[in-house]
N, C-alpha and C positions, 0 to 999 in steps of 0.2 A: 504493500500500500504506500509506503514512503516514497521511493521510487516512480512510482506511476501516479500519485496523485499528488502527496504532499511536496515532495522537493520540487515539482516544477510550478506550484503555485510560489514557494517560498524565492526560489529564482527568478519570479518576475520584480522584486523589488530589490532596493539598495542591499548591498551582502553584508553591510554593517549595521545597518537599520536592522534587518530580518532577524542578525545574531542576537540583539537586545530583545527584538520579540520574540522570537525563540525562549530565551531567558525566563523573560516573565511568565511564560505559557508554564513553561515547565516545571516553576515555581510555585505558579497559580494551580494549576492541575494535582501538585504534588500535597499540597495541601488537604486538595478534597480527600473527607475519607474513602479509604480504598484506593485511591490512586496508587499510592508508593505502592501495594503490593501486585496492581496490575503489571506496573512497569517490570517489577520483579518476576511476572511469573512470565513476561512474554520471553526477557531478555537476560535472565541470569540463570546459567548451567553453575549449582551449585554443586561441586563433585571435586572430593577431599583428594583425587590422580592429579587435580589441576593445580594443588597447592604447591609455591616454590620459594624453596629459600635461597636468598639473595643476596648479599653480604651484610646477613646480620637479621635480615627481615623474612618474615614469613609474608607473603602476598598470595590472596586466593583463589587468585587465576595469573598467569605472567600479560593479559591484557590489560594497559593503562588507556592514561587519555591525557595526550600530549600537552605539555604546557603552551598557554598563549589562548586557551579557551575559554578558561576560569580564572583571567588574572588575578582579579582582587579577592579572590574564594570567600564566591557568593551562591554560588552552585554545586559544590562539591557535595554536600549530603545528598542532594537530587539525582545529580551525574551517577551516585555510585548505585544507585537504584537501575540503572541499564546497565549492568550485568562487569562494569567495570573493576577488575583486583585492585587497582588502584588511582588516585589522582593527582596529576602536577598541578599546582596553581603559578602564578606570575607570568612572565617575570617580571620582579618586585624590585621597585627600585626604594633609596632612604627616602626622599621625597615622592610626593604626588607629582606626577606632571602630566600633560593634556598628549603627548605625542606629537607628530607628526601631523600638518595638515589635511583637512579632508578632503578631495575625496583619496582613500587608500588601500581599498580593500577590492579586491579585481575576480570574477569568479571566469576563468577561460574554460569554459563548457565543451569546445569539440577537445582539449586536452586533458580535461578531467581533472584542473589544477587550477591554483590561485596563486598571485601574486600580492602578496601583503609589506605595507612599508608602515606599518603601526607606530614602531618608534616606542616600544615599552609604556604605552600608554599604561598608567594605574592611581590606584589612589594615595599610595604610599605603604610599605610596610606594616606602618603601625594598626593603619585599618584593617589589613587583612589578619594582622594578630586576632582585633578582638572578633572576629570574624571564626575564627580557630579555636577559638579559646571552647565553644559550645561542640567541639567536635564527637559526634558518639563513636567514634571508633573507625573512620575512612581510613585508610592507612594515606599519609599526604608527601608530594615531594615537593621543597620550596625550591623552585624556579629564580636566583637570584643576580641583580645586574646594576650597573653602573647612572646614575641620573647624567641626561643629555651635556648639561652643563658641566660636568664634573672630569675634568683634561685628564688623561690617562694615568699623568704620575699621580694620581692624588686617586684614583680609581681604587687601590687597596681598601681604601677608607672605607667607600660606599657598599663594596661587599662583607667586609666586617660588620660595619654598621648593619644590614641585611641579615648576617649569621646571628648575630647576636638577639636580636629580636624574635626573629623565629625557631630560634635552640631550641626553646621548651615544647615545641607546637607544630614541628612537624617531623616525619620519619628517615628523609635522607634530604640534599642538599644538591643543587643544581647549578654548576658555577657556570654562565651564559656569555661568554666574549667570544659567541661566533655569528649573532644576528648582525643582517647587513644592513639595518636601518636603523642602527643611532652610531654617530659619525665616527670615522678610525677606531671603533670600539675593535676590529678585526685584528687589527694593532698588533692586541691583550694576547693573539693567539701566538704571537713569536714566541722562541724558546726562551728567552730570558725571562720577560716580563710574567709569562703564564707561570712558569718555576715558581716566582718568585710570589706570587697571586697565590698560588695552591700552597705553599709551604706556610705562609702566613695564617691562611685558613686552616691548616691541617695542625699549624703549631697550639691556635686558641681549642680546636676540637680537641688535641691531645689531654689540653689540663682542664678540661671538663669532665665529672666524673663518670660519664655512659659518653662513651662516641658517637657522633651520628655519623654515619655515612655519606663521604662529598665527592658529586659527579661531576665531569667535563662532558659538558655540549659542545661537540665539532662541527664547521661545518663542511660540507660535503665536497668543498672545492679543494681541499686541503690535496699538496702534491706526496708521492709517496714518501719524499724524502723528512715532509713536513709531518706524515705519520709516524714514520719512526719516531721525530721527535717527539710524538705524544705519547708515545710508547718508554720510551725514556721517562718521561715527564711524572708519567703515574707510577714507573718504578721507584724516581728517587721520591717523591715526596707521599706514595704510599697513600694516593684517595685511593674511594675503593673502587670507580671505574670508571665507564665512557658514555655517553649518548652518542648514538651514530646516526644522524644526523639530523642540522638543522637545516634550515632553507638555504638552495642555490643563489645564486647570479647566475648562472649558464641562463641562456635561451636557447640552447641547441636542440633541433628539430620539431619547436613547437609551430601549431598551424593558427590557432586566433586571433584573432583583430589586434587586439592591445597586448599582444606580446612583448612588447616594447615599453611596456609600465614598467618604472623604476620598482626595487624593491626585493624582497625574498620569495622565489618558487618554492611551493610546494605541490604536491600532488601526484599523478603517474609519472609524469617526465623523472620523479628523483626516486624512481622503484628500485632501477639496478645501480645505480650509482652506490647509493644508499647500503644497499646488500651489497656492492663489491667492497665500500671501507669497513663493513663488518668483518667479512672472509680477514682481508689486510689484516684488522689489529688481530683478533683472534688466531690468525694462523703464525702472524709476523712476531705474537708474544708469547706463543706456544700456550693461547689461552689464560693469559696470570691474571686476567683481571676481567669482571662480572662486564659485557655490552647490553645498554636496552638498546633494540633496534628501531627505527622512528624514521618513514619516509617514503613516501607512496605504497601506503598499505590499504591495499583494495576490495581482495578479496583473501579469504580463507586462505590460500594458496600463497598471496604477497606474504603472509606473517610466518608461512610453514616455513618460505625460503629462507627466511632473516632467521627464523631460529635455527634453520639448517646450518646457515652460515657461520653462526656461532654466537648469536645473540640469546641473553638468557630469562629477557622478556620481550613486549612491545608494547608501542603507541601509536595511538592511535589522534590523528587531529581533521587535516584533508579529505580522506577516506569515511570518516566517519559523516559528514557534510554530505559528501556523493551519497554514501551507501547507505546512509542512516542506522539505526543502534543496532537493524539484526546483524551487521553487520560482528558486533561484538559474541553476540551467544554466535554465531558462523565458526568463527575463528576457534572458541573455544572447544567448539562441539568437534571440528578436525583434528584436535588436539587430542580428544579424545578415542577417536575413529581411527589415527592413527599408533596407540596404544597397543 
């Protein structure tokens, strides 16, 4: 039904307008009695084969839902009612800021893909705390990044500031210097400075007394040489792994009108891409460290391959948009099937 009736009504209007009214639906719906358990019965394969431990975490299916959906987590208890193991929220910058001019949000329908220049649109940190603070038990990853204004060498700051805030409140830690839309933040992704990024983060988690778990977000353009570095990178400072991938700049071989929107691809164009920087770190590390895979994840079959590759969850963002939430009990129930 989603497919053939809802998404192409929701396609006729703005992609950023629709995401807000989507929101409130879901919100408003979730309320009614009985709705949460509908959602649940259409879309969540409860099945203790799908449970995975993760560096440190137990997660009830390896299907998430990509950060950049639920920045300011306003939806996370609703979200985890479509059949979701877990949810990213941000990413969260120390300040609120408005983003990126409108219009930014681009939906290329004969590619199956979107082009988004957001620019870390959120409310700030703080708000998403108290947002957390009423959590019943989602398991949550914080999505965390740099405010626009904030020059690179002083960029430490505003990720600390970010960790610190949300230590208590949420379950792993997303460090995000590979989005291409808030300015030379791609910078942050050199071997020096990201060392230097991750070490700092990994020094405050150390003298904390429970560790949380801290991820690198890469983006997909990264060259192999620039892999290894990241490979390196999580050996010496020892987070506990990678997101493989965030949105492109490539435009190669896409056919839509507005291909040519500034901004980060996602969607089918970055299916193999995606899945071949998985293979990369996985095979190039001899496996030392946990990949969630994330990057034109379409059908059932997109998410077997990423796990095949060596990824030890996924997410879900793009894909979920096209394919709408069976899309989640899909994936899970292959997982199952192929047991």
């Amino acid at each position: 039904m989603y497919k053939q009736l809802i998404r192409p009504l929701f396609f006729c209007f703005d992609p950023e307008k629709i995401h807000h009214f989507t929101f409130s639906l879901v919100r408003v719906t979730s309320k009614i009695p009985g709705f949460s358990a509908i959602y649940k019965s259409l879309y969540l394969v409860d099945d203790k084969r799908l449970e995975r431990e993760v560096f440190g975490l137990k997660f009830k299916n390896p299907v998430g839902l990509a950060a950049g959906f639920d920045k300011d987590a306003k939806l996370y208890k609703e979200l985890s009612n479509f059949g979701f193991g877990f949810i990213e929220i941000g990413t969260l910058t120390p300040k609120g800021q408005d983003g990126n001019p409108k219009k930014r949000l681009f939906r290329l329908k004969e590619d199956s893909a979107i082009i988004n220049r957001m620019g870390f649109n959120n409310g700030g940190v703080m708000e998403a705390v108290e947002r957390l603070k009423s959590n019943p038990g989602v398991l949550i990853g914080g999505n965390i990044g740099k405010n626009k204004v904030t020059p690179n060498e002083e960029a430490t700051s505003d990720y600390e500031i970010c960790f610190d805030a949300l230590y208590d409140y949420v379950d792993y830690f997303v460090v995000n210097v590979s989005s291409p839309n808030t300015p030379n933040l791609r910078e942050l992704q050199d071997k020096e400075p990201l060392t230097q990024l991750l070490q700092t983060l990994q020094n405050k988690n150390l003298a904390k007394p429970k560790q949380k778990p801290i991820l690198l977000k890469i983006a997909p353009d990264l060259t192999d040489d620039q892999l290894f570095d990241i490979i390196d990178i999580v050996k010496e400072t020892k987070i506990a792994g990678v997101i493989a991938t965030n949105t492109t700049i490539s435009r190669e071989g896409l056919q839509s009108e507005n291909k040519s929107e500034t901004g980060g691809l996602s969607g089918k164009p970055l299916t193999k891409r995606s899945t071949e920087v998985i293979r990369f770190l996985s095979e190039k590390s001899n496996k030392a460290f946990p990949i969630i895979g994330v990057g034109g994840i379409h059908s059932a079959d997109d998410a077997i391959e990423k796990l095949e590759a060596g990824a030890s969850l996924v997410q879900l963002y793009t894909g979920f948009i096209y394919e709408g939430p069976a899309l989640v009990k899909a994936i899970n129930q292959k997982i199952l099937n192929k047991m």
